[in-house]
N, CA, C and O atoms as a GROMACS GRO file, in nm:
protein
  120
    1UNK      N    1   0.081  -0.120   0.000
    1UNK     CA    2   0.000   0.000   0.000
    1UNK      C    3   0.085   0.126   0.000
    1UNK      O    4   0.024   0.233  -0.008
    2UNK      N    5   0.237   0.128   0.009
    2UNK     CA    6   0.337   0.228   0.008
    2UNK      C    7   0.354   0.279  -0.138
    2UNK      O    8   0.433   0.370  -0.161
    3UNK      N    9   0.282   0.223  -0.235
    3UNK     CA   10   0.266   0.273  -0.369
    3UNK      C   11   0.166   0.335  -0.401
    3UNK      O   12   0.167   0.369  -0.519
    4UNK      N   13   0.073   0.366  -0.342
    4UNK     CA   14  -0.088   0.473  -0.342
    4UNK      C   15  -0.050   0.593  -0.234
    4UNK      O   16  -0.047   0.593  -0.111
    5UNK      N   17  -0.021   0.699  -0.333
    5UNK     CA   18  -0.003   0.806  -0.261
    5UNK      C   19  -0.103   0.905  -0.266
    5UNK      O   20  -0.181   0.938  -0.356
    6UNK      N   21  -0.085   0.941  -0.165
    6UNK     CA   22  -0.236   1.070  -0.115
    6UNK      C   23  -0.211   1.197  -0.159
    6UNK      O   24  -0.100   1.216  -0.110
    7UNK      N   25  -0.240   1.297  -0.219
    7UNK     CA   26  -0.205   1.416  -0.248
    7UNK      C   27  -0.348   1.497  -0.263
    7UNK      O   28  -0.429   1.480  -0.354
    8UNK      N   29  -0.362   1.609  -0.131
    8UNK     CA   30  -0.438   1.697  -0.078
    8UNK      C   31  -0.383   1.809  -0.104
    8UNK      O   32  -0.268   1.838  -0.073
    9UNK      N   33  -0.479   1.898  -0.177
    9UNK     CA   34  -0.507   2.067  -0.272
    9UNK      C   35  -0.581   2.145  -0.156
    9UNK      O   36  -0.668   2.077  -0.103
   10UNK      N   37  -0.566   2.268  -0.106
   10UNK     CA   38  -0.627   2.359  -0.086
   10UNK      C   39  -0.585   2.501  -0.165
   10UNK      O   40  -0.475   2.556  -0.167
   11UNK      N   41  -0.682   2.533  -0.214
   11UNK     CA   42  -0.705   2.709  -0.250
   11UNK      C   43  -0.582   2.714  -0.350
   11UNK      O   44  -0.500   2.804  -0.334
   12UNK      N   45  -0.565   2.626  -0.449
   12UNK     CA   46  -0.506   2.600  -0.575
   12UNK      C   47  -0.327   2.618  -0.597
   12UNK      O   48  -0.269   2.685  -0.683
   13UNK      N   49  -0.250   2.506  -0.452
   13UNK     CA   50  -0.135   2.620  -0.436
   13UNK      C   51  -0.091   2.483  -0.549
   13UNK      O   52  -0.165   2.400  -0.602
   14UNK      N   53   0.086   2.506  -0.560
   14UNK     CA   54   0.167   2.466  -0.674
   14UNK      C   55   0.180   2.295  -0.596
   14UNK      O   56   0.167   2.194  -0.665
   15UNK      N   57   0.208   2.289  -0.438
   15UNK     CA   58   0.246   2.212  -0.420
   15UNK      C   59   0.166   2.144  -0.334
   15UNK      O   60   0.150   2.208  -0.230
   16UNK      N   61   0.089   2.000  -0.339
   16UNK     CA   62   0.010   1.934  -0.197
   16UNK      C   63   0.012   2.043  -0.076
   16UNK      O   64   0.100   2.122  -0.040
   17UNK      N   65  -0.073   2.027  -0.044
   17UNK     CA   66  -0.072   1.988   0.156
   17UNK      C   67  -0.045   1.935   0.249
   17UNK      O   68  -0.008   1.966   0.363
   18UNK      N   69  -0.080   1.800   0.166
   18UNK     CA   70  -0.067   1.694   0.220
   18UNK      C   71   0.001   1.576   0.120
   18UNK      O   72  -0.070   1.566   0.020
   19UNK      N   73   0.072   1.520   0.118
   19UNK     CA   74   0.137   1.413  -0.003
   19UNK      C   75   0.183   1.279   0.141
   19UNK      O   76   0.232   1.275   0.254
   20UNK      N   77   0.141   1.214   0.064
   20UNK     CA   78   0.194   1.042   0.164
   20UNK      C   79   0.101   0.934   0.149
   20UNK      O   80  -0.013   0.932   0.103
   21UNK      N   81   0.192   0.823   0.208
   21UNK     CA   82   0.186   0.723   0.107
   21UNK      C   83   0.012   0.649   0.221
   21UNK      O   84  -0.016   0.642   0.340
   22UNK      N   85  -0.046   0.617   0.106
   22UNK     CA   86  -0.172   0.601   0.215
   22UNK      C   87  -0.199   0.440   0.338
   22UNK      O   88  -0.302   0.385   0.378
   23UNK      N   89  -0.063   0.415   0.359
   23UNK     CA   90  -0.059   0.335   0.471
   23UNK      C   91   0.027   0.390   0.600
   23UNK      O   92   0.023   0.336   0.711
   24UNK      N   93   0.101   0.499   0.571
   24UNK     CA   94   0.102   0.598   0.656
   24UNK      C   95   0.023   0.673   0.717
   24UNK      O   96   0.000   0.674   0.838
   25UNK      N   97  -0.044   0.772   0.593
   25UNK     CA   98  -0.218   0.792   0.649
   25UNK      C   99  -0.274   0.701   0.742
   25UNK      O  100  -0.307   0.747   0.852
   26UNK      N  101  -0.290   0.595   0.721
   26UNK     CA  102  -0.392   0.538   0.815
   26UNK      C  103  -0.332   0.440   0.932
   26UNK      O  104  -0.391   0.355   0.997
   27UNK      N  105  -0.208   0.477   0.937
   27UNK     CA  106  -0.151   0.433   1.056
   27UNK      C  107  -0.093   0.303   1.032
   27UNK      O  108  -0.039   0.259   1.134
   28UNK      N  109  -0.083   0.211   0.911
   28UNK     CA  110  -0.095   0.078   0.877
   28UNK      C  111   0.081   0.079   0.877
   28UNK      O  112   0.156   0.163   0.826
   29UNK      N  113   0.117  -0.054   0.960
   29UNK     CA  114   0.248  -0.071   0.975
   29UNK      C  115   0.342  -0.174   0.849
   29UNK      O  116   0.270  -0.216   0.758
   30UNK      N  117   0.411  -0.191   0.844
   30UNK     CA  118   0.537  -0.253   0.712
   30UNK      C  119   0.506  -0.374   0.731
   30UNK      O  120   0.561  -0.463   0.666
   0.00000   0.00000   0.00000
């Protein structure tokens, strides 16, 4: 799941907010 990455936009900037890998997000261990 370290290959599905999350990438969160607010108010149209150049770079994420938020970028990571979505088993980080959800706390999920190796």
């Amino acid at each position: 799941m370290r290959s599905i990455v999350i990438r969160a936009y607010w108010d149209d900037p150049k770079h994420p907010s938020i970028e990571c890998p979505l088993s980080d997000l959800m706390g999920f261990g190796q």
